[in-house]
N, C-alpha and C positions, 0 to 999 in steps of 0.2 A: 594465649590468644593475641591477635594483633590488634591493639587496641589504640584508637588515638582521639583523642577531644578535637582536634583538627578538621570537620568533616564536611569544610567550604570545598568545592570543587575549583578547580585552578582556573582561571579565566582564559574566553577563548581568543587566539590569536586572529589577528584580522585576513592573512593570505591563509584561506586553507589549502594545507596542504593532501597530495597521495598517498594514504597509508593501505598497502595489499592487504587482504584476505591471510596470508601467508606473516604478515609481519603484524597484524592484530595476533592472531591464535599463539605465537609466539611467544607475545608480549605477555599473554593470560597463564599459557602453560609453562611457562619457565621463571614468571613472575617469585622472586626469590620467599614469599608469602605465602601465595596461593599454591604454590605448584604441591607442597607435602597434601592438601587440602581436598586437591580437584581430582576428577577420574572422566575419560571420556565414556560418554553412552553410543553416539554416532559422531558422522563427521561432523557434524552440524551442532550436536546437544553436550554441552557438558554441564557437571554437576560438582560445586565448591561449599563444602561444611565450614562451616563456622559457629562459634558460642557467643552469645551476648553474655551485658555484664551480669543480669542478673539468671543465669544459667542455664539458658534453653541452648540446646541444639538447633540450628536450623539450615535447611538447603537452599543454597541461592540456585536453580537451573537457567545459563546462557543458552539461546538459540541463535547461533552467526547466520545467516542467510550467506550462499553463494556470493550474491552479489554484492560486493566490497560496498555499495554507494547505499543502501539498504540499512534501514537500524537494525544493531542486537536487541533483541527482547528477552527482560530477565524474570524472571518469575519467583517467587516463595513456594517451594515443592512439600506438597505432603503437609500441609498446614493449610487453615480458614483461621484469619490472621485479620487487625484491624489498624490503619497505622497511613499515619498523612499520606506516605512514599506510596500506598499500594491502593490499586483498586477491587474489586469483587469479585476479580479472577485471582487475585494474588501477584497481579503484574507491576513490575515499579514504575509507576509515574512520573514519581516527584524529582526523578534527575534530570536537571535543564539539559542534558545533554542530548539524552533521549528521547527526547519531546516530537524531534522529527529528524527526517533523512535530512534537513537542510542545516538543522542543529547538528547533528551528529560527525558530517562533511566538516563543516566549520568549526569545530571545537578541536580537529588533531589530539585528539586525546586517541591512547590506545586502549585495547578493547581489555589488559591488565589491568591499567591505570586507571578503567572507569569500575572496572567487579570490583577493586581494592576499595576504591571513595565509597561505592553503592553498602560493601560488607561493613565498612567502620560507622559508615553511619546508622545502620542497623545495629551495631553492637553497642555504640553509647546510646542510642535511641532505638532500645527493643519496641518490635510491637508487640501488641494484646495479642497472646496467643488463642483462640475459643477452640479449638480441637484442632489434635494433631492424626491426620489421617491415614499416615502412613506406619503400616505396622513396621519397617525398620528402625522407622526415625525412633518410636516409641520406645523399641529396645534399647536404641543408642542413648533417649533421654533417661530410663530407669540408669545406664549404665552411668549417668552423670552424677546424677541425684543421688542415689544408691538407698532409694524409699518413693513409695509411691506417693503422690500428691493428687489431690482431691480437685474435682473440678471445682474453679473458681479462683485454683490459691496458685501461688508457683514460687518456689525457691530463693531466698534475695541470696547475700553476697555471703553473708554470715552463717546460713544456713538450717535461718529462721524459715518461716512461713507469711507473705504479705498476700493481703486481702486486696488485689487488686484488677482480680477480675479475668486474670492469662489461667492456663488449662495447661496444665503437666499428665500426662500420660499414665494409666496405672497398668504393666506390665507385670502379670507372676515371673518366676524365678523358669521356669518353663520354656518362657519365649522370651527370655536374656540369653543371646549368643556373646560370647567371649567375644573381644575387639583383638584384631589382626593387628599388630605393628607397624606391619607396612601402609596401614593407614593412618593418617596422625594427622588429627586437627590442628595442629598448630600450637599447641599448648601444652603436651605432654599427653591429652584425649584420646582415646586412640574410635573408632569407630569398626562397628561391623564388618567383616568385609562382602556382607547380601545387602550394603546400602544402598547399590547401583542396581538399576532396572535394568533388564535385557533387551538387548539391544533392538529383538523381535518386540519388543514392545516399547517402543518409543515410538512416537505420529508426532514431530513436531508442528504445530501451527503455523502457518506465517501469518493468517489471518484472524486477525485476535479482535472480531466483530462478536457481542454478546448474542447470543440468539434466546430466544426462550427456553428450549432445551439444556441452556448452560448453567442460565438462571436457575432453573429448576433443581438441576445438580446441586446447587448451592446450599440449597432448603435443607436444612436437617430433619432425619427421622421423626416421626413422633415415637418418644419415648415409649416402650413396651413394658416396664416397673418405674415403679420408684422407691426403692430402698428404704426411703425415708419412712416410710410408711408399715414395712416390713415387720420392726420391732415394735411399732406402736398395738395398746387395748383395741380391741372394736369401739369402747365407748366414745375412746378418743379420737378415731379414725372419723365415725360420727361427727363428735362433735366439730371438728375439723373442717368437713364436709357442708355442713350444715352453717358454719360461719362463712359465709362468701367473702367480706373482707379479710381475713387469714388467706382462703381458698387462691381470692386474688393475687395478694400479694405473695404468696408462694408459684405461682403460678409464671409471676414477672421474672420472681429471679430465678428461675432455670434458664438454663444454659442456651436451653434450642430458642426460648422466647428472646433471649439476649441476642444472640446470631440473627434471628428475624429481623430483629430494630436492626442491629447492626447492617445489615443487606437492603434492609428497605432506605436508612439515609444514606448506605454509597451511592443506591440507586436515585436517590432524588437528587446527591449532590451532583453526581453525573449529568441528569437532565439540564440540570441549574448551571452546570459549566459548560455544556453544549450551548445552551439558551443563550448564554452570556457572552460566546464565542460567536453566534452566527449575528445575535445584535451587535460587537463590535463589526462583523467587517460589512453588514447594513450599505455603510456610504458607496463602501468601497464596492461592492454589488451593484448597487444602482446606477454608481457612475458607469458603470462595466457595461452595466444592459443597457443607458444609453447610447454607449460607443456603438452596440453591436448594433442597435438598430439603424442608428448614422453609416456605419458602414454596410447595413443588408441593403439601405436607398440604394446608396454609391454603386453596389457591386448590380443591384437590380437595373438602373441605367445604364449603367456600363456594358451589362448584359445585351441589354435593346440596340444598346451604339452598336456594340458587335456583327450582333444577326445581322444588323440593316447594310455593313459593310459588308460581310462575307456573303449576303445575299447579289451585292454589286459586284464584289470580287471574282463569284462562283457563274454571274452573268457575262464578265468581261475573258475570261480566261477557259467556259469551257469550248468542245467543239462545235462549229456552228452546225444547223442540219443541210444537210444533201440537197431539198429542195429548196434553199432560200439562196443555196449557191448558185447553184443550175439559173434561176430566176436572174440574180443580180449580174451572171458573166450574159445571159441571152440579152440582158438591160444593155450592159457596156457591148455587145456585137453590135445590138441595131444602135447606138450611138456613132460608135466608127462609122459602120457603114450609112450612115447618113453625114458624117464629117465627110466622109472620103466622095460622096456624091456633090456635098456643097461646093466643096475644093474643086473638083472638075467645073463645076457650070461655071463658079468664079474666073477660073483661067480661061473659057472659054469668050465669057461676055467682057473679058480683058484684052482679046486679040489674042492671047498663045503667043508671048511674044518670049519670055525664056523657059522652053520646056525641057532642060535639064533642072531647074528648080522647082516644076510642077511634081518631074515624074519623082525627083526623091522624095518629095510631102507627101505626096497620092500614094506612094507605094509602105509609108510609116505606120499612116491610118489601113491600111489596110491586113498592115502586120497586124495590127491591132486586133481589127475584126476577127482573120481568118485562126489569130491565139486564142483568145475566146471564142470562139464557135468550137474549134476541137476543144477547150478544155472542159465547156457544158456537156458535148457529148460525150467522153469519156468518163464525166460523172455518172451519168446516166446509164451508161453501161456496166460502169466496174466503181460502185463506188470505194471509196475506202475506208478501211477499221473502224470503231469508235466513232465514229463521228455520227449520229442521229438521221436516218431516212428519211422521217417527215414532223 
């Protein structure tokens, strides 16, 4: 296996740069590590086996979104697992990298370079296995082990038995299918080749919001036997029974009661890192919903400015009506013609003394008149388009 005590992630550089869609998938599927490791499900899903040190099989599943600028979400397939990196879907957390699309953009890491950090550090840092769900993986784990293990216990390096609480798989001899060569974990391993789900049955998520229903999924069966129980007397079963402090503390340490705590404190810790997360940006909030109120005044002023303009604007520019024209030209007729009649008495009670300067004056006003008079009347008559009748 690819194992390295190294499993600080490389720091991000400050211009991020553009890495395609097409040169992420490249960088993962031909990554000279992963590539004997991985198998695609869709275009989207793929799936990289790897072993920790102390001997579990496990499946890391990538989902690329289309969209290049989007984070990969990685997930632990076929296991209920418990471990800093992961939360209560099994999804990896704890890589600064992918924390968000704005992380993910600025880190230039490739989408290789980040399944190789995310798998080493799962390997020198296995998690607590509590069941392994998927009947492949199981066969592939029997196939490791080569002896069943008991829940609670799980295989160290030597190929003792440590009491620490991970869950190895008990697979008969029945449902151990022989490993294909052409699949090879990377260590000499070889894995099943039904380790891959069909293709008709892959839904990747993009949206990895808990609902109730998920939660729910979570919960382990209530146990149907207990074995333990099995080989024991009646009197002892009794007496068993009838001790509530034994009753209890047997009760704690099963496996579903341990998966319970376990789910109840991701789920609290989660509240508690949301909580922690919405009272950090607190300031940063309020300052915000200040602004926005500052700018609802501004824009609501602005708004009144406007109307009161385009109400002047929509006064000054549309067509006037029919009758206020008609009105205003018959105003300016009887004006001339009352010019045109002062001008005459004037020249009159003046003696008439140059009446080539009378008749050009007297004859100006009267152009006057005699254009407004025909232009009232042809309103009158024939008004024109658009323009408002009364």
């Amino acid at each position: 296996m690819f194992w390295n005590t190294n499993t600080s992630p490389a720091p991000a550089r400050v211009t991020p740069l553009f890495i395609s869609r097409a040169a992420h998938l490249s960088s993962y599927l031909n990554h000279p590590v992963l590539k004997p490791s991985t198998r695609k499900l869709s275009d989207d899903t793929y799936d990289t086996v790897f072993q920790t040190t102390n001997g579990f099989a496990l499946i890391l599943r990538i989902y690329l979104p289309a969209d290049v600028n989007c984070t990969p979400s990685m997930t632990l397939h076929g296991v209920r697992a418990t471990h800093t990196w992961l939360d209560i879907r099994m999804k990896v957390i704890g890589y600064p990298q992918l924390a968000s699309d704005q992380s993910w953009r600025a880190s230039n890491i490739k989408l290789g370079d980040a399944v190789h950090a995310i798998i080493q550090h799962f390997q020198v840092n296995p998690p607590v296995i509590m069941e392994i769900t998927d009947s492949n993986l199981k066969r592939l784990q029997e196939s490791l082990t080569g002896s069943n293990i008991r829940p609670g216990r799980s295989s160290d390096n030597n190929g003792g038995l440590t009491n620490n609480n991970q869950y190895a798989p008990q697979a008969s001899a029945s449902e151990f299918q022989r490993p294909n060569d052409s699949m090879q974990l990377g260590n000499g391993h070889s894995r099943p080749t039904d380790i891959s789900v069909q293709n008709d049955r892959i839904k990747p998520k993009v949206d990895f919001e808990i609902d109730d229903d998920e939660v729910d999924g979570l919960i382990p069966p209530i146990p149907s036997s207990f074995p333990e129980f099995d080989a024991m007397p009646l009197s002892e079963v009794k007496r068993v029974v009838e001790n509530k402090a034994f009753l209890d503390l047997f009760v704690e340490g099963t496996s579903e009661v341990t998966t319970l705590r376990e789910l109840k404190q991701s789920i609290e810790t989660s509240n508690v890192d949301a909580a922690k997360a919405n009272l950090a940006d607190e300031e940063i909030i309020v300052t915000l919903s200040s602004e926005v109120k500052t700018l609802e005044q501004d824009l609501s002023s602005k708004i009144q400015q406007y109307r009161k303009l385009d109400a002047e604007r929509l006064k000054l520019t549309q067509p006037p009506k029919v009758k206020d024209v008609i009105a205003e030209l018959l105003k300016a007729k009887k004006d001339a013609l009352r010019e045109s009649d002062d001008l005459a008495e004037r020249w009159i009670e003046s003696g008439g003394s140059d009446v080539s300067d009378f008749v050009k004056k007297f004859i100006d006003v009267r152009q006057f008149y005699h254009t407004r008079a025909a232009k009232a009347e042809r309103l009158e008559i024939d008004p024109p388009e658009g323009c408002q009748q009364s």
